[in-house]
LUMDREN-240785 format. One record per residue (C-alpha): residue in three letters; z, x, y. Coordinates in steps of 0.05 Angstrom, whole numbers, padded with zeros to 5 digits, always signed. Layout:
REM residues N
ALAZXY
...
END
This chain:
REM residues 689
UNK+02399+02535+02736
UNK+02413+02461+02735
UNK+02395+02438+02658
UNK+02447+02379+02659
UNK+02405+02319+02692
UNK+02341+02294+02677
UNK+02302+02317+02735
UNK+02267+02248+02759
UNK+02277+02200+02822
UNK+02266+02131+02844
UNK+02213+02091+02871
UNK+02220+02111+02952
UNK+02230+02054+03005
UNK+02208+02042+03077
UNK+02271+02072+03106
UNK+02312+02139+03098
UNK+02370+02100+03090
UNK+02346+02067+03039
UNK+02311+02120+03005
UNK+02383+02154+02993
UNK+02412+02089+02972
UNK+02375+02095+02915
UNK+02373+02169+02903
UNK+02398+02193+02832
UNK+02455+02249+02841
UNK+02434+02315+02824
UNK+02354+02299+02808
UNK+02304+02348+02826
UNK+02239+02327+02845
UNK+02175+02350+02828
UNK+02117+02355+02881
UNK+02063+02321+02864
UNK+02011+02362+02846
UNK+01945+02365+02799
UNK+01970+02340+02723
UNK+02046+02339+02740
UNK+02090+02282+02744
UNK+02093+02237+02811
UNK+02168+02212+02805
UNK+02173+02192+02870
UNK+02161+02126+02836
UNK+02210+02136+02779
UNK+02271+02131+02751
UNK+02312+02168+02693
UNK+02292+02123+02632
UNK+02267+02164+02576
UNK+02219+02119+02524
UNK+02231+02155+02456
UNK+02156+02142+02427
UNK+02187+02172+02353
UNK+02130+02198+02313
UNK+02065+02174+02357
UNK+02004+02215+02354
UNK+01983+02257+02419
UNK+01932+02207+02446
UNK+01976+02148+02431
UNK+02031+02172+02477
UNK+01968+02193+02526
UNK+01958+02116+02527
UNK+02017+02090+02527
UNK+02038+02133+02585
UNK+01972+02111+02631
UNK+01984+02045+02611
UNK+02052+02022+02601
UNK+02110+02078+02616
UNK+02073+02103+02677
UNK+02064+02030+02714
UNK+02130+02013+02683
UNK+02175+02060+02717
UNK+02190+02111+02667
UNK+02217+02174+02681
UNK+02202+02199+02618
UNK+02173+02208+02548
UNK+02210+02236+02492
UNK+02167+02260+02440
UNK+02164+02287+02362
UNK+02167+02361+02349
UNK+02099+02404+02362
UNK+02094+02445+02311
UNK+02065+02459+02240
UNK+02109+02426+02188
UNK+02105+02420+02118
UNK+02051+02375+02091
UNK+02073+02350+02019
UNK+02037+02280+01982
UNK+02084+02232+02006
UNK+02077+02254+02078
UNK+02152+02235+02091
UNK+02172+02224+02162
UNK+02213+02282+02154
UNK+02168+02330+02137
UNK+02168+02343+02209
UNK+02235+02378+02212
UNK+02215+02420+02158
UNK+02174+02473+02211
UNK+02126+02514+02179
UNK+02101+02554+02238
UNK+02111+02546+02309
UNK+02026+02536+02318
UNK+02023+02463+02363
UNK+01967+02448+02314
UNK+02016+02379+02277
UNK+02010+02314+02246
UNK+02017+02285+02308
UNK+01951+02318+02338
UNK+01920+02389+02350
UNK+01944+02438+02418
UNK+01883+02413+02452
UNK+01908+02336+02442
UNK+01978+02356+02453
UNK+01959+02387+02523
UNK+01913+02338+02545
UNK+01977+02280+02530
UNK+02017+02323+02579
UNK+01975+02320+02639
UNK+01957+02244+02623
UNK+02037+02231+02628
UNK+02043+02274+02684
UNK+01991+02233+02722
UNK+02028+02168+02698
UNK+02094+02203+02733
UNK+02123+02205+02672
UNK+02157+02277+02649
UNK+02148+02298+02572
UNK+02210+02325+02527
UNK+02194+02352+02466
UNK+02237+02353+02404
UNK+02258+02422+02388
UNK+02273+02436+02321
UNK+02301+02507+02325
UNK+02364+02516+02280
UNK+02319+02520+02215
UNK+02254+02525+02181
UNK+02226+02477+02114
UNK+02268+02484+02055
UNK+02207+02461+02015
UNK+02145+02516+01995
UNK+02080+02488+02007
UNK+02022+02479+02048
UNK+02029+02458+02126
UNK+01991+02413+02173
UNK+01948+02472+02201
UNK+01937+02501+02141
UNK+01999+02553+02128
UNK+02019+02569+02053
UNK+02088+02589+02034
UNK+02110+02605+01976
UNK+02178+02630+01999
UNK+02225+02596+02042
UNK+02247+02653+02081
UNK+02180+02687+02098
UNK+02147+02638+02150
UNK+02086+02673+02190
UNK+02145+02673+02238
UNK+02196+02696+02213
UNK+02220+02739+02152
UNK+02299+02742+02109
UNK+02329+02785+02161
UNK+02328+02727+02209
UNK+02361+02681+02171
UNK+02434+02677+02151
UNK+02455+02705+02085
UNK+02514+02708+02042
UNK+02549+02753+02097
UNK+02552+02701+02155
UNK+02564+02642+02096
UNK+02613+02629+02042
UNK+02576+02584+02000
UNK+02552+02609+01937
UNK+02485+02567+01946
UNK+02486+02583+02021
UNK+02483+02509+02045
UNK+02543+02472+02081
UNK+02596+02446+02034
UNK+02648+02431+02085
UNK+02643+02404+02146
UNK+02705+02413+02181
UNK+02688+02498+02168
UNK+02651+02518+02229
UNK+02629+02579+02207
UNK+02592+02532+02142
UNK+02571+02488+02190
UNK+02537+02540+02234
UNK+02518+02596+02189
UNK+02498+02553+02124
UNK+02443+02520+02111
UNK+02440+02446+02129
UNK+02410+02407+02063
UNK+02380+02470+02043
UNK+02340+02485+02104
UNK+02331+02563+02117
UNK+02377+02571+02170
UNK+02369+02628+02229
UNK+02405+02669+02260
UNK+02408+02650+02323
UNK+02459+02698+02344
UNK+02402+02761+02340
UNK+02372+02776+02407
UNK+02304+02771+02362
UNK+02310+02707+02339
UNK+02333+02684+02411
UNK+02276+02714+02439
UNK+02218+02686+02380
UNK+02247+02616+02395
UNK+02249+02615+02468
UNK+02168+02639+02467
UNK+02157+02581+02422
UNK+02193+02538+02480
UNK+02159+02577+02537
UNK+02094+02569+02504
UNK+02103+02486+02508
UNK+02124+02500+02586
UNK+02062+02538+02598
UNK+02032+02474+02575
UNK+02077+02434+02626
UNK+02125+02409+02583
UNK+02188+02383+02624
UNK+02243+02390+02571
UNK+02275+02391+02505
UNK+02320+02342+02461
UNK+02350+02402+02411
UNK+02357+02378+02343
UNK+02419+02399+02296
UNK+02452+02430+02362
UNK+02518+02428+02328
UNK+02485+02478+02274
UNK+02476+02524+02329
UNK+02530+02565+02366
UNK+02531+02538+02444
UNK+02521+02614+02466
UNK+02467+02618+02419
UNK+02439+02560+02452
UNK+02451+02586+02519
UNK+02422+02643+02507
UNK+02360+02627+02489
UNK+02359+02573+02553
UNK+02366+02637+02588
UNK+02298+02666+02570
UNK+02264+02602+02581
UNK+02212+02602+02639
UNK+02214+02549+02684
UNK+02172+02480+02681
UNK+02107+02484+02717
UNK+02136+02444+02778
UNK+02188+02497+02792
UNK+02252+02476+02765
UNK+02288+02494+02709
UNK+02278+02454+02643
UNK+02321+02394+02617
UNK+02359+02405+02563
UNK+02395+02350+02524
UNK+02425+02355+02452
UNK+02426+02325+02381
UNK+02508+02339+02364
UNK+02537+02286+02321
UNK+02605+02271+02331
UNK+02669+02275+02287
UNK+02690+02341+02242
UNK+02671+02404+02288
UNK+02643+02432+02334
UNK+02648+02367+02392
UNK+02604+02344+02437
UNK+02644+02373+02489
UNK+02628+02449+02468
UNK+02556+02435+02490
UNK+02563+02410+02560
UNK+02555+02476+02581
UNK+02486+02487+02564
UNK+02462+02416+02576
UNK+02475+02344+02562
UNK+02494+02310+02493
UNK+02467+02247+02460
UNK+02525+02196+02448
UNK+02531+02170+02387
UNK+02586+02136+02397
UNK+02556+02097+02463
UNK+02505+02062+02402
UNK+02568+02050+02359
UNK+02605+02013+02409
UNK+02546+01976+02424
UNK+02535+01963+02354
UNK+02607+01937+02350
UNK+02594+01890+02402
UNK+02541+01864+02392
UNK+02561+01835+02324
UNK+02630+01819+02333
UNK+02642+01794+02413
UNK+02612+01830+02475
UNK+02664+01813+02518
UNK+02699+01885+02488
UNK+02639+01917+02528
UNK+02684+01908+02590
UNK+02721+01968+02568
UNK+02660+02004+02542
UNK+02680+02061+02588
UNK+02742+02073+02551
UNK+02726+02066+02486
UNK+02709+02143+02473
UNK+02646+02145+02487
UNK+02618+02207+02523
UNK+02623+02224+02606
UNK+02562+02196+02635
UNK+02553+02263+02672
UNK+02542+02289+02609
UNK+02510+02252+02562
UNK+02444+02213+02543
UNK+02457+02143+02510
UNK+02414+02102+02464
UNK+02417+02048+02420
UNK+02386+02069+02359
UNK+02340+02137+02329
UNK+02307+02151+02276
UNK+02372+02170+02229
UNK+02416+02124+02246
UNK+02372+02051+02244
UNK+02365+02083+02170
UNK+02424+02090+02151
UNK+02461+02039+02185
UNK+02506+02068+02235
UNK+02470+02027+02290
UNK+02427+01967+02306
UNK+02352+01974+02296
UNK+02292+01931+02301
UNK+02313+01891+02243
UNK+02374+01859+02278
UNK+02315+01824+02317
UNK+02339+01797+02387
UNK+02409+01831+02377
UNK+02378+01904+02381
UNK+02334+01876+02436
UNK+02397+01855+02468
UNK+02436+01913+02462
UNK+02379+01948+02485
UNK+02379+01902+02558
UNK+02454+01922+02572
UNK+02439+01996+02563
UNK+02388+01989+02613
UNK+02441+01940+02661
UNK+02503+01984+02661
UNK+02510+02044+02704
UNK+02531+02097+02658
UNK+02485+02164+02632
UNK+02410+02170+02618
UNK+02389+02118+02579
UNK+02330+02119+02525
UNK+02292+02067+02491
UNK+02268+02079+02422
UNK+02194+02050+02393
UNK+02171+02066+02327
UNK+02136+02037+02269
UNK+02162+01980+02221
UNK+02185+02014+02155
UNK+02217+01982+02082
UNK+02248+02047+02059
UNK+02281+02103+02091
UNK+02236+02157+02068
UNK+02176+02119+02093
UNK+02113+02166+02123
UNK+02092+02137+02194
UNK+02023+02105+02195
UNK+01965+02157+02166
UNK+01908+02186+02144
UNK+01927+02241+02096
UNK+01994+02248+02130
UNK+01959+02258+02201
UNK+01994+02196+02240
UNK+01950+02150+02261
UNK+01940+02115+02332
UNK+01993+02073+02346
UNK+01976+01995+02343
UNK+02021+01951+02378
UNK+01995+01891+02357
UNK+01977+01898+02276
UNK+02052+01891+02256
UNK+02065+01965+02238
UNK+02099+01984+02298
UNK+02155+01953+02339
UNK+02131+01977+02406
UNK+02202+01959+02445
UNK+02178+02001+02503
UNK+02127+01945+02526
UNK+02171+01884+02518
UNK+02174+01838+02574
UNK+02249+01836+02583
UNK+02249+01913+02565
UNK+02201+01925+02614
UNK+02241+01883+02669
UNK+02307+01913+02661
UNK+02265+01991+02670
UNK+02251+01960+02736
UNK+02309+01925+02746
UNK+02353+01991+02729
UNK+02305+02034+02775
UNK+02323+01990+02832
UNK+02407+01984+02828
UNK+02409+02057+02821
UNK+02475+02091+02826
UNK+02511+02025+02857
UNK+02578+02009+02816
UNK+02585+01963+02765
UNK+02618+01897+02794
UNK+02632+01830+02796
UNK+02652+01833+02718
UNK+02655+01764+02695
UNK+02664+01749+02606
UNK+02658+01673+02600
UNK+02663+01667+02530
UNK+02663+01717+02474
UNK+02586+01713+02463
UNK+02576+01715+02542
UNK+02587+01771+02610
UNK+02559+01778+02668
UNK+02562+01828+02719
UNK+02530+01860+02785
UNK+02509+01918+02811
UNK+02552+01923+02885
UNK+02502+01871+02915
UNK+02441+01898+02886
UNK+02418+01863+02823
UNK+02461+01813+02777
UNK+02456+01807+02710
UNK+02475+01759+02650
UNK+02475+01761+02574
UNK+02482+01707+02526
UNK+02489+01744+02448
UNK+02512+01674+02428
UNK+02461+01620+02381
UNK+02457+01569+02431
UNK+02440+01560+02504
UNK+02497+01570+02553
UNK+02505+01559+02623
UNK+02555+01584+02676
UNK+02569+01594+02745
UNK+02566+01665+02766
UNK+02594+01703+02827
UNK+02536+01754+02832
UNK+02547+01792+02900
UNK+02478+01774+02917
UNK+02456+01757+02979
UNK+02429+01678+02991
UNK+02355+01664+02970
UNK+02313+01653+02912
UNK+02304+01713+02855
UNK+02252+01721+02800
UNK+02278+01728+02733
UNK+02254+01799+02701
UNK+02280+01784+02630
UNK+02211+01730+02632
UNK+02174+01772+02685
UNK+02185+01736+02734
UNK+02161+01670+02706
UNK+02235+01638+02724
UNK+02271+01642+02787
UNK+02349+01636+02801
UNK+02372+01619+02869
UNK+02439+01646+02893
UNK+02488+01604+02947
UNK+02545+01614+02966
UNK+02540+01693+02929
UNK+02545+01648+02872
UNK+02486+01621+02821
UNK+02491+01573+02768
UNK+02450+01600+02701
UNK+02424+01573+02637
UNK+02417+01636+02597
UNK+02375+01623+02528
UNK+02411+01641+02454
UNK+02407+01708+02450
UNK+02379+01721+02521
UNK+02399+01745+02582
UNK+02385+01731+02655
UNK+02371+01785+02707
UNK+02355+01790+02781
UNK+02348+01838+02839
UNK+02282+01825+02884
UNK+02251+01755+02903
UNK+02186+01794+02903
UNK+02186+01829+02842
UNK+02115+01826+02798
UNK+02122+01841+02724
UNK+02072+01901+02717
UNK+02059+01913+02644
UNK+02087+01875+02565
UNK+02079+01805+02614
UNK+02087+01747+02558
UNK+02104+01802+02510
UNK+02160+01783+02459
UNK+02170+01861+02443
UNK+02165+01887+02370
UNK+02082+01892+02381
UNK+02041+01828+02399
UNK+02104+01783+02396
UNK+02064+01742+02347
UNK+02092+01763+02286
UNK+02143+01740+02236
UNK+02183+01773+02177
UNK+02159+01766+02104
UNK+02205+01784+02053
UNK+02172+01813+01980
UNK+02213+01813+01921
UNK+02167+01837+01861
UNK+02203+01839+01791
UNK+02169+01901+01765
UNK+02196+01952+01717
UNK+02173+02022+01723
UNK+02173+02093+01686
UNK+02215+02150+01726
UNK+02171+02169+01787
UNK+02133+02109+01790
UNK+02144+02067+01853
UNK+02114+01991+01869
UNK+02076+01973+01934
UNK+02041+01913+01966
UNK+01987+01912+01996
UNK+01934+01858+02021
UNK+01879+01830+02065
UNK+01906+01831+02129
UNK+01929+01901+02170
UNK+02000+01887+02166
UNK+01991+01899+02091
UNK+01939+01953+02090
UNK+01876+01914+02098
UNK+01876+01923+02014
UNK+01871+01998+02029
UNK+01916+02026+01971
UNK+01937+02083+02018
UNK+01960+02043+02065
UNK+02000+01991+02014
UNK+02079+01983+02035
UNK+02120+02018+01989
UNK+02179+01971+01959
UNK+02254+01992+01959
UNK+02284+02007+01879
UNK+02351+01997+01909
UNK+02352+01922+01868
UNK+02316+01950+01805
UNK+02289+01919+01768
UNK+02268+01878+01833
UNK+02229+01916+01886
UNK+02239+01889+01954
UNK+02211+01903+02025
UNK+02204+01867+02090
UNK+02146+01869+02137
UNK+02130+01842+02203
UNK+02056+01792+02193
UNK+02026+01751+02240
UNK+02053+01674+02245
UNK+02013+01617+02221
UNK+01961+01669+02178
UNK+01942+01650+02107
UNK+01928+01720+02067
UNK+01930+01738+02007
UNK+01968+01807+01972
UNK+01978+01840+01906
UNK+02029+01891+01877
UNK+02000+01957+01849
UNK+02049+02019+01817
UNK+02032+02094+01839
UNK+02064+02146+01788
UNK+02074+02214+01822
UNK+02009+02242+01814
UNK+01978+02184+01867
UNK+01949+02143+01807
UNK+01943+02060+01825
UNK+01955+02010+01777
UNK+01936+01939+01805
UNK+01977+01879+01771
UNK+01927+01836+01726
UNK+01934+01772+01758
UNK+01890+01736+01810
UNK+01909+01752+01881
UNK+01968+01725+01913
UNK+01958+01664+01963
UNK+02007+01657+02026
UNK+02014+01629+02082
UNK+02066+01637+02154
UNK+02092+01596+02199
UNK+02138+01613+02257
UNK+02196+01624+02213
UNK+02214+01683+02166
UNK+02176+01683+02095
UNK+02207+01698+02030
UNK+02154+01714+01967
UNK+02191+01716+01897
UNK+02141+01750+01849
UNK+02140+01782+01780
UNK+02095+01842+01758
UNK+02030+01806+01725
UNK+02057+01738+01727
UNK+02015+01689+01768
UNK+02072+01651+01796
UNK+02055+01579+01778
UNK+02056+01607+01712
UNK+02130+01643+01724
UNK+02205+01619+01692
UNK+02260+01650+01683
UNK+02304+01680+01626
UNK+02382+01695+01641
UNK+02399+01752+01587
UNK+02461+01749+01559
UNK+02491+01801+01520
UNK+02568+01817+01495
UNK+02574+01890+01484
UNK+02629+01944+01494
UNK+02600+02016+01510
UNK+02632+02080+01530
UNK+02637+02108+01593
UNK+02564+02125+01622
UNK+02531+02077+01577
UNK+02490+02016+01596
UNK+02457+01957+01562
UNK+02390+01942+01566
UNK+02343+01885+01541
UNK+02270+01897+01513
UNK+02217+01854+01492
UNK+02151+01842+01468
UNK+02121+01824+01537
UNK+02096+01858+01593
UNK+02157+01828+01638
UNK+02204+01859+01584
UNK+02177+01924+01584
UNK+02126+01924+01524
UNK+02181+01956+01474
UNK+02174+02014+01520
UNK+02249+02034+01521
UNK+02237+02075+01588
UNK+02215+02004+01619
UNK+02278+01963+01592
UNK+02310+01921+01635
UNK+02383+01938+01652
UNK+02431+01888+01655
UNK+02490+01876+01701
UNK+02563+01893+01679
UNK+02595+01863+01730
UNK+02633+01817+01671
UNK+02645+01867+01626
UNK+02647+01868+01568
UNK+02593+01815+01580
UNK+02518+01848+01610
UNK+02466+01801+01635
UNK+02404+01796+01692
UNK+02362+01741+01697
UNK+02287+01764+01686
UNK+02221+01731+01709
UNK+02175+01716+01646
UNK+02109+01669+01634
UNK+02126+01591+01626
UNK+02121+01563+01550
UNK+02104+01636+01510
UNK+02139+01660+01446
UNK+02166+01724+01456
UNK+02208+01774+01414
UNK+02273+01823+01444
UNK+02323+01866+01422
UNK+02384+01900+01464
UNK+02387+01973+01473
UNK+02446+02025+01493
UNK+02422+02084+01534
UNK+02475+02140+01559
UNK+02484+02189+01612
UNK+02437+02241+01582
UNK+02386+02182+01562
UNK+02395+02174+01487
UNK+02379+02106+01462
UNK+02410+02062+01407
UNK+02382+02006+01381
UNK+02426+01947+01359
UNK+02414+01928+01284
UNK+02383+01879+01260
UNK+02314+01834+01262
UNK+02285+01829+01332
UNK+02314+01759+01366
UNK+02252+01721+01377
UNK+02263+01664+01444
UNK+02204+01609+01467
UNK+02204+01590+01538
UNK+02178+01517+01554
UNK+02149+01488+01629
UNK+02217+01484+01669
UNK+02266+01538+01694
UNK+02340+01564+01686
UNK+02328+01584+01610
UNK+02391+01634+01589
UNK+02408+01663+01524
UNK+02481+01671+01493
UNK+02477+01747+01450
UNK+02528+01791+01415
UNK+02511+01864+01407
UNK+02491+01871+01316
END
């Protein structure tokens, strides 16, 4: 069975002749029956909706990827999954039981968002998360209590690997370049099974059949390097097939560099390329005329791969672009979609300010997806996005040609005669004269939607292509269908605001915002953006509000147990423009009322051992020593950081040492005593007594 290529096709023509012009090699087709996909009108585009509830993707499919021309939607695992306060994204990939009861909706929802996509002619891939159970005891989204890792109402020890298949004393992967660690241990501490018995082949395949059943269309296999390709085969070979008939389309999650490679998992389907992102990534902030040579850069054989631009992992931790990179990500995103190489995907999710961040909720059960409130970047919809779906749909399998770099910020290239397009990742306007290998006439622009038209003469067109835009063409007649006058990232409407609170907290204590318009939680403490500790003392977050809105926010602390404390200061008055917003606060400091203190201290310590400054004040921790500020020793022996205190106010400090283990010493001495007047810049010169 053929589980290499996404089974979808293109929009038909008039003509036969045409009709296999535009033909993907090696699709299958599925007839068009009650609740399954009608990709006659599709192409091979797969909109990665990353954590959206059931009904949202319902939606989204009737409305946008369905007109749109998606082939298909990629969605988050269906499954129970451990349910812990926080409600982590990533409690997801900690299964609990293999029920389709989730956080993302119940079986009922979960069916009825199939047969809405399949009457959109979009297909549905699921995310399979197969190579482990949770590694954290608890309760689960339908209701599931376990109190030991490795006894899941599924499964039981003997189906897990123990100290006889790994190494480790601790049984998790130490070594990376070890295959048998990396494929018999336990990845971060998740139970991992043993995928090589014929009974755990055969549990996890009826967890997969039972999502066919409900006309699921494929899978996107998560940790597939943690599993043995013949493992993985061999569970594709109980599989039933899709409802339509064909066999189901596998692609899978294997990250490159130490072993096993990409290349050991062509055999049981394709492979997402990593790489592909990082070379766009490269690009796109350095000079995109090296994307000429994209194809030999290492990235994987389009036969056997699925590219992207960004997931959930990597716009965390940096390997790739992500929304915040703004029109560069949207950019990158328009030449994945322009040049012919392997499935592409396009990746929507929801805004976040730290890595660990839960998706929108209601007790950790996500939430409908809202485009427009500034919580999710909804890329899928943009205009230009939305265009270059169309846009890819129509030039098919024709060649890459007619490559053309005009500057380092600027390319251009066409599709053998059947689209042309341009891309401008420079900061100002640029315009050049093309050879596109289009015939004469007059072309709407689908990076606009068609609200700009380019006329070609000669096979040549001169273009004006917008800082960080692009230009693209293919059909005089073509009618934007769905995101028209939409900027992407939601409504379009929204700009960046910037929150630096100078807050100190006691160990498991974290500081959020929160405020009166959605963006910020409507003032709904639940729904309050948790700030980043990565600056500590100063807590920092960005999030996307609507331009030219006056609101007004607050800070509030929740310790572990869930507990709010609100700051005691009036509310917070701002106000946006079109431009990015930057809010400099301090923890109970009304800010008219706010200066600032440099602390200066000269102290030697041992190895381990920091310096920290406490004070009478709120700002300086109360004399609560687990609430001193540390300073910087960046010019040791000399420790400062410049703190945010009330304007003219006697205060009192002192300097503390704290080691590794947490002991404190006091310096001798009198407390110092310092007055602050009306201005700013105050700084004090100390010597540790």
């Amino acid at each position: 069975m053929n589980r290499h290529r996404p089974p979808g096709v293109l929009r038909r023509t008039a003509t036969a002749a045409a009709a296999g012009a535009l033909a993907l090699a090696g699709v299958i087709a599925l007839p068009a029956t009650s609740a399954q996909a009608d990709t006659t009108a599709k192409g091979d585009v797969i909109a990665n909706l990353w954590e959206w509830n059931w009904d949202s993707i319902a939606s989204e499919c009737t409305n946008v990827l369905g007109p749109a021309g998606y082939g298909a939607v990629q969605v988050a695992p269906p499954e129970e999954s451990l349910k812990q306060s926080s409600y982590y994204w990533w409690d997801a990939y900690q299964p609990y039981s293999y029920s389709l009861n989730s956080r993302f909706g119940s079986q009922a929802k979960f069916s009825a968002m199939i047969t809405a996509c399949h009457k959109a002619g979009v297909k549905v891939y699921t995310d399979a998360v197969i190579n482990h159970t949770a590694a954290q005891t608890g309760t689960g989204y339908d209701g599931t209590t376990i109190t030991d890792k490795y006894s899941t109402p599924d499964w039981s020890r003997t189906d897990y690997h123990d100290s006889s298949e790994c190494p480790t004393p601790d049984l998790t992967i130490q070594d990376y370049s070890n295959l048998t660690q990396v494929q018999n241990c336990e990845l971060l501490g998740l139970p991992d099974l043993k995928t090589g018995s014929d009974t755990v082949r055969a549990g996890i395949a009826n967890y997969l059949n039972s999502q066919l059943a409900l006309g699921v269309d494929g899978f996107r296999v998560d940790a597939a390097k943690h599993i043995p390709e013949t493992d993985i085969a061999a569970i594709e070979s109980k599989l039933t097939n899709t409802t339509s008939g064909s066999a189901p389309y596998v692609f899978q999650e294997v990250y490159p560099g130490t072993t096993p490679q990409p290349s050991d998992y062509y055999a049981s389907g394709d492979v997402l390329d990593f790489t592909y992102a990082s070379r766009l990534k490269m690009a796109f902030q350095g000079n995109i005329s090296d994307l000429s040579s994209i194809e030999s850069s290492g990235i994987l054989p389009a036969a056997n791969s699925v590219s992207f631009v960004t997931n959930h992992d990597t716009e965390r931790n940096g390997l790739h672009l992500s929304y915040k990179d703004g029109d560069t990500y949207k950019l990158a995103n328009l030449f994945q979609l322009a040049y012919k190489w392997s499935t592409p995907t396009v990746y929507a999710s929801w805004e976040w300010t730290q890595s660990d961040q839960a998706p929108p909720n209601s007790s950790g059960f996500v939430t409908d997806t809202d485009c427009a409130g500034g919580a999710w970047y909804c890329l899928d919809r943009d205009t230009a996005v939305v265009g270059m779906v169309a846009w890819h749909n129509a030039t098919a399998t024709a060649a890459v040609s007619d490559w053309q770099t005009m500057s380092s910020d600027v390319i251009g290239f066409g599709r053998s005669g059947t689209g042309f397009f341009a891309l401008n990742n420079g900061t100002s306007a640029a315009t050049y004269t093309f050879a596109t290998g289009m015939a004469d006439g007059t072309y709407k622009n689908v990076i606009d939607g068609g609200a700009s038209t380019v006329t070609v003469s000669g096979g040549s067109a001169s273009l004006t292509i917008p800082a960080k835009g692009a230009v693209a063409f293919y059909n005089s007649s073509y009618t934007c269908t769905v995101g028209c006058g939409d900027a992407g990232g939601g409504s379009g409407d929204t700009v960046s605001a910037t929150f630096d609170e100078y807050a100190s907290t006691t160990s498991g204590t974290n500081v959020y915002v929160v405020g009166s318009i959605a963006a910020l939680g409507g003032w709904d403490t639940s729904k309050a953006i948790r700030l980043s500790s990565s600056g500590y003392p100063v807590w920092s977050g960005e999030v996307s509000v609507p331009v030219n809105t006056s609101f007004t926010y607050k800070y509030v602390k929740k310790d572990s147990s869930g507990n709010v404390t609100w700051e005691s200061n009036a509310n917070r008055p701002a106000s946006t423009t079109t431009s990015t917003l930057s809010l400099d606060n301090s923890w109970n400091v009304a800010d008219a009322d706010a200066t600032d203190v440099t602390f200066n201290e000269h102290a030697t310590t041992d190895w381990g051992t920091n310096v920290y400054v406490v004070g009478s004040i709120p700002s300086l921790g109360s004399w609560n020593t687990s609430d001193a500020i540390p300073l910087s020793s960046a010019s040791y022996p000399n420790w400062s950081r410049l703190v945010i205190v009330p304007k003219s106010t006697t205060f009192a400090y002192k300097f503390l040492k704290k080691d590794s283990s947490g002991n404190v010493t006091w310096e001798s001495g009198s407390n110092r005593s310092y007055t602050t007047g009306s201005s700013s810049g105050y700084t004090t010169s100390d010597t540790w007594k």
